[in-house]
N, CA, C and O atoms as CSV, one atom per row, in Angstrom:
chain,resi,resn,atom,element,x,y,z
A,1,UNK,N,N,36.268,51.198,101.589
A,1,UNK,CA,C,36.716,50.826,100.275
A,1,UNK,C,C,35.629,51.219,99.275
A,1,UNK,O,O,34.418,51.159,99.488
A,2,UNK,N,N,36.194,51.605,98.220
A,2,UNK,CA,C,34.915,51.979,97.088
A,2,UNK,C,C,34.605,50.976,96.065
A,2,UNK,O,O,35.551,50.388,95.543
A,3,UNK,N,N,33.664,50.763,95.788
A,3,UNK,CA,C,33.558,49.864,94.863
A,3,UNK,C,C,34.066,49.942,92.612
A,3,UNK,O,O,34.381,50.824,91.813
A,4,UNK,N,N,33.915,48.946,92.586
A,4,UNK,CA,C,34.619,49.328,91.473
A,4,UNK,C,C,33.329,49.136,90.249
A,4,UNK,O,O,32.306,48.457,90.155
A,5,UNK,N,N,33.962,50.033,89.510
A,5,UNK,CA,C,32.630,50.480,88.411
A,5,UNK,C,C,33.182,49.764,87.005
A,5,UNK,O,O,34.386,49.569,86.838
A,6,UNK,N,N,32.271,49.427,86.102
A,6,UNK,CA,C,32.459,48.923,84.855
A,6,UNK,C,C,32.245,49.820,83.868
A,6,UNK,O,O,32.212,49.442,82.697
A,7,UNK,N,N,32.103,50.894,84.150
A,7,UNK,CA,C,31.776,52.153,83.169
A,7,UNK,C,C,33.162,52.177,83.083
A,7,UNK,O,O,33.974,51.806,83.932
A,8,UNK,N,N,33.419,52.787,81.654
A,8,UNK,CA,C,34.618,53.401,81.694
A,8,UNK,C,C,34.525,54.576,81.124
A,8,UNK,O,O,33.603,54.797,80.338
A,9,UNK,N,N,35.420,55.482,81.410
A,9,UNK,CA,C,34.800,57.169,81.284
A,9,UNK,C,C,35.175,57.070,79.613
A,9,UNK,O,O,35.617,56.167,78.903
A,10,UNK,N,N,34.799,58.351,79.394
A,10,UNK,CA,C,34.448,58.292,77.615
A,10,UNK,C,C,35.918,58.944,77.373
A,10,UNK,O,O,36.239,59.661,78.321
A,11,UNK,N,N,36.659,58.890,76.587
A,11,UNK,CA,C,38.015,59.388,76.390
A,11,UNK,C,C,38.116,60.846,76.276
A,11,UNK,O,O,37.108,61.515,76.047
A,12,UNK,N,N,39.028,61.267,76.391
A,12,UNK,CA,C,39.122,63.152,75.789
A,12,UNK,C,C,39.568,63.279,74.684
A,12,UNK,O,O,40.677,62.873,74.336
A,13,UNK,N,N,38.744,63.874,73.966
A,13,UNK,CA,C,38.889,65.133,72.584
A,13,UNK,C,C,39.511,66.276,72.401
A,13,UNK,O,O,38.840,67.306,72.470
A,14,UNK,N,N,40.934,66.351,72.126
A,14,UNK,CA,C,41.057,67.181,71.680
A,14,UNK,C,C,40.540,68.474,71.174
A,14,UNK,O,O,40.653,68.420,69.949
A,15,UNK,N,N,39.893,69.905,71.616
A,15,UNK,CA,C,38.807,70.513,70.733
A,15,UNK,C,C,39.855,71.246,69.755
A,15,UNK,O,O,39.379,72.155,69.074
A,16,UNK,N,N,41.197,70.967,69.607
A,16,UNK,CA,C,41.825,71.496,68.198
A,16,UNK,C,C,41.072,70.590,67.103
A,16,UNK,O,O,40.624,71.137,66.095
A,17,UNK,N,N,40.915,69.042,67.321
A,17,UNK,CA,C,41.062,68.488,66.338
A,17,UNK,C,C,39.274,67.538,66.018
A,17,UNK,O,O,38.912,66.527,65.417
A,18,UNK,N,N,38.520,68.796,66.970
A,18,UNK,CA,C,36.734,68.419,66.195
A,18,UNK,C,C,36.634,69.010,65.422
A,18,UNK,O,O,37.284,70.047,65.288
A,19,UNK,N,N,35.613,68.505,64.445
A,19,UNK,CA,C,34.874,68.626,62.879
A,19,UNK,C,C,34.582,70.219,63.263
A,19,UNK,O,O,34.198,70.403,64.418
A,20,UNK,N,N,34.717,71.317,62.463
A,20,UNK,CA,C,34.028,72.059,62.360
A,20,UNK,C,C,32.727,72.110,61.638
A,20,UNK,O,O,32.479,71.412,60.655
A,21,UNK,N,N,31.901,72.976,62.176
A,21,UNK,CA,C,30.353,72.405,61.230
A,21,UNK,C,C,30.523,73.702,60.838
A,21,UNK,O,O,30.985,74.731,61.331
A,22,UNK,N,N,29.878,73.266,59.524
A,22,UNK,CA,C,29.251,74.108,58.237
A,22,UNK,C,C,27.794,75.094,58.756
A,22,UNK,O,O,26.905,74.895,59.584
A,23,UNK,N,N,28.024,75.924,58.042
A,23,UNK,CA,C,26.961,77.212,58.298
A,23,UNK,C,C,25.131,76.347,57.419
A,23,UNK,O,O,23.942,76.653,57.501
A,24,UNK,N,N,25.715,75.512,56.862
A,24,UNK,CA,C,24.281,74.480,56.514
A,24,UNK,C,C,23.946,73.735,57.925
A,24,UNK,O,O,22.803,73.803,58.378
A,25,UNK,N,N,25.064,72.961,58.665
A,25,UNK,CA,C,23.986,72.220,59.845
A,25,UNK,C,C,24.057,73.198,60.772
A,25,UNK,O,O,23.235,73.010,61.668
A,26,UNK,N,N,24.756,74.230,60.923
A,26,UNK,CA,C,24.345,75.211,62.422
A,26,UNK,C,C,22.954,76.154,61.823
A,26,UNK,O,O,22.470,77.018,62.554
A,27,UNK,N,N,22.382,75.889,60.425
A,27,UNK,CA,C,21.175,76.359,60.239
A,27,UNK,C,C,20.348,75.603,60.095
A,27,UNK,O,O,19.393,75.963,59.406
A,28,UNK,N,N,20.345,74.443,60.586
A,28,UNK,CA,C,19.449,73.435,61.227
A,28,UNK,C,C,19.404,73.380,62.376
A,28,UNK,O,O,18.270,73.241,62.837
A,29,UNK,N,N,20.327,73.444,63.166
A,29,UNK,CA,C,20.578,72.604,64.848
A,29,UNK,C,C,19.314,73.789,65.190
A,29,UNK,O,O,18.701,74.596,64.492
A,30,UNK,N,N,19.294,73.434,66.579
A,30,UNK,CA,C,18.480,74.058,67.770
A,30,UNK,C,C,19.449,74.944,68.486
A,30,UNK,O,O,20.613,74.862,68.877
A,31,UNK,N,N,18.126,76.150,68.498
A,31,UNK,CA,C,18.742,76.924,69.064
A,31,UNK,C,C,18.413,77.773,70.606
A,31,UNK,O,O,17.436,78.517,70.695
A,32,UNK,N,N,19.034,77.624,71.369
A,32,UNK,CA,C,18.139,77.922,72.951
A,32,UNK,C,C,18.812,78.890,73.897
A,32,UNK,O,O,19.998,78.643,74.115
A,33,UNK,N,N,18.290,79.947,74.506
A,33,UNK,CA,C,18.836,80.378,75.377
A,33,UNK,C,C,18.431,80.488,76.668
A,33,UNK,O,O,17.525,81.186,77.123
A,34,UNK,N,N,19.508,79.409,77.476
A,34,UNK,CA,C,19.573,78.907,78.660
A,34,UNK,C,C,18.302,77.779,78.505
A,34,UNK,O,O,18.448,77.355,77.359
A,35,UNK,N,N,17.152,77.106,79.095
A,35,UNK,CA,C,16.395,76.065,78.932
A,35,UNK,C,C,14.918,76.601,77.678
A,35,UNK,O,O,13.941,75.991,77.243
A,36,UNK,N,N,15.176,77.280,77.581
A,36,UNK,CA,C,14.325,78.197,76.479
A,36,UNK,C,C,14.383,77.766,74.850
A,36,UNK,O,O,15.067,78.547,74.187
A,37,UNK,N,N,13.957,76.980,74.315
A,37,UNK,CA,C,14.447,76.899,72.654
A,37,UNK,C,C,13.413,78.084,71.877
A,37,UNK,O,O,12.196,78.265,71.842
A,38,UNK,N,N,14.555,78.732,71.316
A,38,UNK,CA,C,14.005,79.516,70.179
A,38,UNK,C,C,13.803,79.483,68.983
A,38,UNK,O,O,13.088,80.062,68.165
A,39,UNK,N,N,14.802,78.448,69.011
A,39,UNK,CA,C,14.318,77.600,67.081
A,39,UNK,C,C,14.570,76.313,67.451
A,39,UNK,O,O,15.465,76.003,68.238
A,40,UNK,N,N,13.713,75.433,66.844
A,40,UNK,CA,C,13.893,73.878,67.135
A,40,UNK,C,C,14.353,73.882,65.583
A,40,UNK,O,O,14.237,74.675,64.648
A,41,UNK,N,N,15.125,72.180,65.831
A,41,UNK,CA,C,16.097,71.724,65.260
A,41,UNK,C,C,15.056,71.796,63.788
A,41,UNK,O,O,14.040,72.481,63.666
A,42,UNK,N,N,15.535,71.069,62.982
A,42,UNK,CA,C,15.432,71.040,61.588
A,42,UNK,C,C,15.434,70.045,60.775
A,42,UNK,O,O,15.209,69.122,61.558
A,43,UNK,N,N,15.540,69.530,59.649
A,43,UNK,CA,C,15.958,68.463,59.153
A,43,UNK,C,C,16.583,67.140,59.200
A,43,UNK,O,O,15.758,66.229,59.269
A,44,UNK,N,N,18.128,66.689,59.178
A,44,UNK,CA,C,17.968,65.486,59.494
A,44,UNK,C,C,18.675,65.732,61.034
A,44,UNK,O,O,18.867,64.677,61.638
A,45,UNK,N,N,18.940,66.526,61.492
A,45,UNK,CA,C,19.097,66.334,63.079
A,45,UNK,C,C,18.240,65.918,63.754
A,45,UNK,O,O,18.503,65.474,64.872
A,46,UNK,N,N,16.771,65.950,63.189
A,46,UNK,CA,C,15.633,65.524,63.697
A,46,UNK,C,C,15.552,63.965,63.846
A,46,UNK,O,O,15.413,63.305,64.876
A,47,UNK,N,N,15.651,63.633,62.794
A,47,UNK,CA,C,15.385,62.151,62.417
A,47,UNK,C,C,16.233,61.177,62.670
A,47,UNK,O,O,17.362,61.178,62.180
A,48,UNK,N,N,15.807,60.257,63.442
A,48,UNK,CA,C,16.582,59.307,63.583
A,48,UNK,C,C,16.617,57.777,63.363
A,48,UNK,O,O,15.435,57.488,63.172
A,49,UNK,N,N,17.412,56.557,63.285
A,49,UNK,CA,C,16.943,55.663,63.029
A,49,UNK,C,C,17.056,55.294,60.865
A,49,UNK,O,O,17.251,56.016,59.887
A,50,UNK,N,N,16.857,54.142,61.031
A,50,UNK,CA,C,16.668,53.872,59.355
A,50,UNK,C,C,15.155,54.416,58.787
A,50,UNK,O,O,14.177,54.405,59.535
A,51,UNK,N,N,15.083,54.856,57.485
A,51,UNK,CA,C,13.916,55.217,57.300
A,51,UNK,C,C,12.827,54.466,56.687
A,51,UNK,O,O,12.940,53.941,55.580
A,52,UNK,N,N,11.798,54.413,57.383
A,52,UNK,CA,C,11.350,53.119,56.902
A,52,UNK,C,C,10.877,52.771,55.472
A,52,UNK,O,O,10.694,53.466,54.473
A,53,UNK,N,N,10.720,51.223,55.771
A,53,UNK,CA,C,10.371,50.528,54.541
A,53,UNK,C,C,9.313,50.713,53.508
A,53,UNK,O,O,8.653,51.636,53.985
A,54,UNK,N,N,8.938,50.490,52.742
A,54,UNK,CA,C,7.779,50.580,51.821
A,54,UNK,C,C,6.530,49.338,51.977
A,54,UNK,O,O,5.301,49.312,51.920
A,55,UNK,N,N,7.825,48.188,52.246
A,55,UNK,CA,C,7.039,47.372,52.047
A,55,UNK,C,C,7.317,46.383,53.374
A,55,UNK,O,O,7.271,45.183,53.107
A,56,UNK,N,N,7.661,46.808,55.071
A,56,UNK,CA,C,8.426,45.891,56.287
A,56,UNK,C,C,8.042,44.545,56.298
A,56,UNK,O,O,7.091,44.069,55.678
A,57,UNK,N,N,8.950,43.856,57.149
A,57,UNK,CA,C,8.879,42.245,57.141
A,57,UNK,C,C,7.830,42.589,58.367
A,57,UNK,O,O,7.762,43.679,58.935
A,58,UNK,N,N,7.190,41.659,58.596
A,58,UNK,CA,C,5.941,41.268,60.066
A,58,UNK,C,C,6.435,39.803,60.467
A,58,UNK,O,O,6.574,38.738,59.865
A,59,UNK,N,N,6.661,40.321,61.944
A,59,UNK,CA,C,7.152,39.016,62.747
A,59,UNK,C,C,5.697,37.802,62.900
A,59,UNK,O,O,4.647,38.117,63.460
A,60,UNK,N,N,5.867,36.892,62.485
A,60,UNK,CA,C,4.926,35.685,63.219
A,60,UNK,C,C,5.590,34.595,63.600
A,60,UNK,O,O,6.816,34.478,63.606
A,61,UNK,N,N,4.701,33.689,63.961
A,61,UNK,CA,C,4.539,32.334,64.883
A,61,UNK,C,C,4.433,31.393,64.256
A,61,UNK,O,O,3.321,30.880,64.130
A,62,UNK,N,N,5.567,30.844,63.647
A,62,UNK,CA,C,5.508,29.492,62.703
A,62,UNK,C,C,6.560,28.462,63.387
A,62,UNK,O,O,7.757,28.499,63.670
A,63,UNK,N,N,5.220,27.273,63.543
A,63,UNK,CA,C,5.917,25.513,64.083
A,63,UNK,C,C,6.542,25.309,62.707
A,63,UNK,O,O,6.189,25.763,61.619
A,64,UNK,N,N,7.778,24.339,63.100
A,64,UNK,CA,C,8.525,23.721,61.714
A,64,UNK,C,C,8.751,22.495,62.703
A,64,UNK,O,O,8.584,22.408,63.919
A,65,UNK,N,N,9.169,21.619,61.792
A,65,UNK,CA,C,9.797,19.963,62.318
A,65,UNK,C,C,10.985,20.494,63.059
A,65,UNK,O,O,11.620,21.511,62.781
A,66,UNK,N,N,11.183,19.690,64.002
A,66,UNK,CA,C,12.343,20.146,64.567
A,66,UNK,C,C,13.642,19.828,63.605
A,66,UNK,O,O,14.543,20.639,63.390
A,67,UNK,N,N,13.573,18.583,63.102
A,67,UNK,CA,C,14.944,18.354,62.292
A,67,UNK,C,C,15.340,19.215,61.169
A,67,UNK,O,O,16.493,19.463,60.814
A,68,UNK,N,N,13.872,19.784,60.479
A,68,UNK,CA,C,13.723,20.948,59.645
A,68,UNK,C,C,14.067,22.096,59.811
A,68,UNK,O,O,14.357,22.912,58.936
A,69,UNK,N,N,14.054,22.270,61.193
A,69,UNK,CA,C,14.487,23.562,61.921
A,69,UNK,C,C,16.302,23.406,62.438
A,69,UNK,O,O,17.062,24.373,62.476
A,70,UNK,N,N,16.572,22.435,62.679
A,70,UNK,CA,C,17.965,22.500,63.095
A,70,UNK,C,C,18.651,22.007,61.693
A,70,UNK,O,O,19.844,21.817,61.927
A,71,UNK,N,N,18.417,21.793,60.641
A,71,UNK,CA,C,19.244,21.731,59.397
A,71,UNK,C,C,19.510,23.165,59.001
A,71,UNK,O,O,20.606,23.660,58.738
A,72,UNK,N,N,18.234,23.797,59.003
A,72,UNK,CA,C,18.345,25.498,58.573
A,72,UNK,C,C,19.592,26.043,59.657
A,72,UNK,O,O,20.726,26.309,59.257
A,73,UNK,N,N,19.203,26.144,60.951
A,73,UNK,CA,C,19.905,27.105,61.669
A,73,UNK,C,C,21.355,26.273,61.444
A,73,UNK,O,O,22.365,26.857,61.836
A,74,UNK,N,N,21.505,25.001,60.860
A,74,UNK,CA,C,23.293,24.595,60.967
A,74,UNK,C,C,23.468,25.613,59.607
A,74,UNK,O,O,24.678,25.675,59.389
A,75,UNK,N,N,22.930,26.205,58.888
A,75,UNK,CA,C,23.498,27.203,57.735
A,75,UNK,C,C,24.182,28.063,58.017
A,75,UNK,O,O,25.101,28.558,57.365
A,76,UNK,N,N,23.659,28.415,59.376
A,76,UNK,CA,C,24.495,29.501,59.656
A,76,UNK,C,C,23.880,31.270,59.841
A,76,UNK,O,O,22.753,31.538,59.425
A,77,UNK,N,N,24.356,31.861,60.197
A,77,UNK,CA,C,23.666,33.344,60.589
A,77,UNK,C,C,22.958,33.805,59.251
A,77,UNK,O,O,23.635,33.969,58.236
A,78,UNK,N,N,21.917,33.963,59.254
A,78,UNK,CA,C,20.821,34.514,58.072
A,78,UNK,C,C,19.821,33.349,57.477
A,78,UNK,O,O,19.302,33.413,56.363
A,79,UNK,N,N,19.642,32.261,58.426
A,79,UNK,CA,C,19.142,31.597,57.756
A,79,UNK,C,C,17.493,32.009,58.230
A,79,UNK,O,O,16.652,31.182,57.879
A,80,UNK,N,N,17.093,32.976,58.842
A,80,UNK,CA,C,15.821,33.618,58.503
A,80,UNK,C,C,15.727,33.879,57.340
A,80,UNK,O,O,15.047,33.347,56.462
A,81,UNK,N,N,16.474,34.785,57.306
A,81,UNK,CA,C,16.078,35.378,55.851
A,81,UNK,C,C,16.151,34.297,54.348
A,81,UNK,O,O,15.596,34.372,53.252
A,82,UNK,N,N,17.138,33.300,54.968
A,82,UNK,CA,C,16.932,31.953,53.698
A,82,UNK,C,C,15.244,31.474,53.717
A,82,UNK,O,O,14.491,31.394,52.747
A,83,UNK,N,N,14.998,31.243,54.899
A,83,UNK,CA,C,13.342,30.677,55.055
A,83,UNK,C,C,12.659,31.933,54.100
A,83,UNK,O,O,12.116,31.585,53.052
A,84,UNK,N,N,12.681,33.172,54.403
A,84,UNK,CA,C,12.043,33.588,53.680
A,84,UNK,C,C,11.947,33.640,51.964
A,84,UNK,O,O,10.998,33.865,51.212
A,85,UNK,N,N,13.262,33.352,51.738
A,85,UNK,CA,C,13.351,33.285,50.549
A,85,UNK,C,C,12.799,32.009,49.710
A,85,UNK,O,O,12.259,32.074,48.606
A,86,UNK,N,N,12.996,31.082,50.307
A,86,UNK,CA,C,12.385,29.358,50.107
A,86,UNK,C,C,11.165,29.693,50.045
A,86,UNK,O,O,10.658,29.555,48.932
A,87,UNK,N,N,10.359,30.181,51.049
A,87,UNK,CA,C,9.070,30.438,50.925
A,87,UNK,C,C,8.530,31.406,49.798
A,87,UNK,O,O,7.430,31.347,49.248
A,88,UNK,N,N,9.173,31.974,49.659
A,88,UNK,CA,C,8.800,33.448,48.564
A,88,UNK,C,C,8.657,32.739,46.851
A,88,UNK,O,O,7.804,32.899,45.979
A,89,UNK,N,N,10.172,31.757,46.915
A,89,UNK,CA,C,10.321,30.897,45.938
A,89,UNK,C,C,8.904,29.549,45.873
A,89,UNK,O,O,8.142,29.408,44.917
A,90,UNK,N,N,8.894,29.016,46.699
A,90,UNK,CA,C,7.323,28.393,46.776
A,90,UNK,C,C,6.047,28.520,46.506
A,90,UNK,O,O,5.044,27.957,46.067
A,91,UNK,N,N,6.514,29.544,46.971
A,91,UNK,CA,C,4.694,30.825,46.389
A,91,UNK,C,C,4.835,30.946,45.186
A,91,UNK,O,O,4.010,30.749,44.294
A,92,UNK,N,N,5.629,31.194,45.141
A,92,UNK,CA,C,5.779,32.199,43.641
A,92,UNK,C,C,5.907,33.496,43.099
A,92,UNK,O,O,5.762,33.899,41.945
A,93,UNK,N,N,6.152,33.971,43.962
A,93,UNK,CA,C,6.155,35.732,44.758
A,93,UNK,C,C,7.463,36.575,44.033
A,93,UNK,O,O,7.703,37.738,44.357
């Protein structure tokens, strides 16, 4: 008996109905023949990810009261970012 897998295969594409690319990103992409690259990629094919911040948040290690802490999280999803704002408002920032 074979076992059964949780992958599920990736669907089929039509190749009538993929994007044709523009003569702008096929003069970016990479270009290789057979394991050989003869032009590496380019611009934003390169880059990936959000680009970063100017100014990023830094994770730390802050005790709160516990009852202080479970009033916030009953707010609801984002209440990090409320703490930060309370605090920002406190400072004076």
């Amino acid at each position: 008996m074979t076992a059964s897998s949780d992958v599920t295969p990736p669907g089929w594409t039509d190749p009538d109905e993929a994007v044709e690319w523009s003569d702008e990103v096929l003069s970016r992409a990479e270009l290789r023949d057979g394991d050989r690259i003869l032009r590496p990629a380019s611009g934003t094919l390169t880059k990936r990810g959000r680009p970063p911040l100017d100014n990023p948040k830094r994770q730390v290690t802050l005790r709160l009261d516990s009852d202080l802490l479970d009033q916030l999280r009953a707010t609801g999803p984002g209440w990090q970012s409320r703490i930060n704002d309370l605090l920002r408002k406190a400072v004076g920032v």
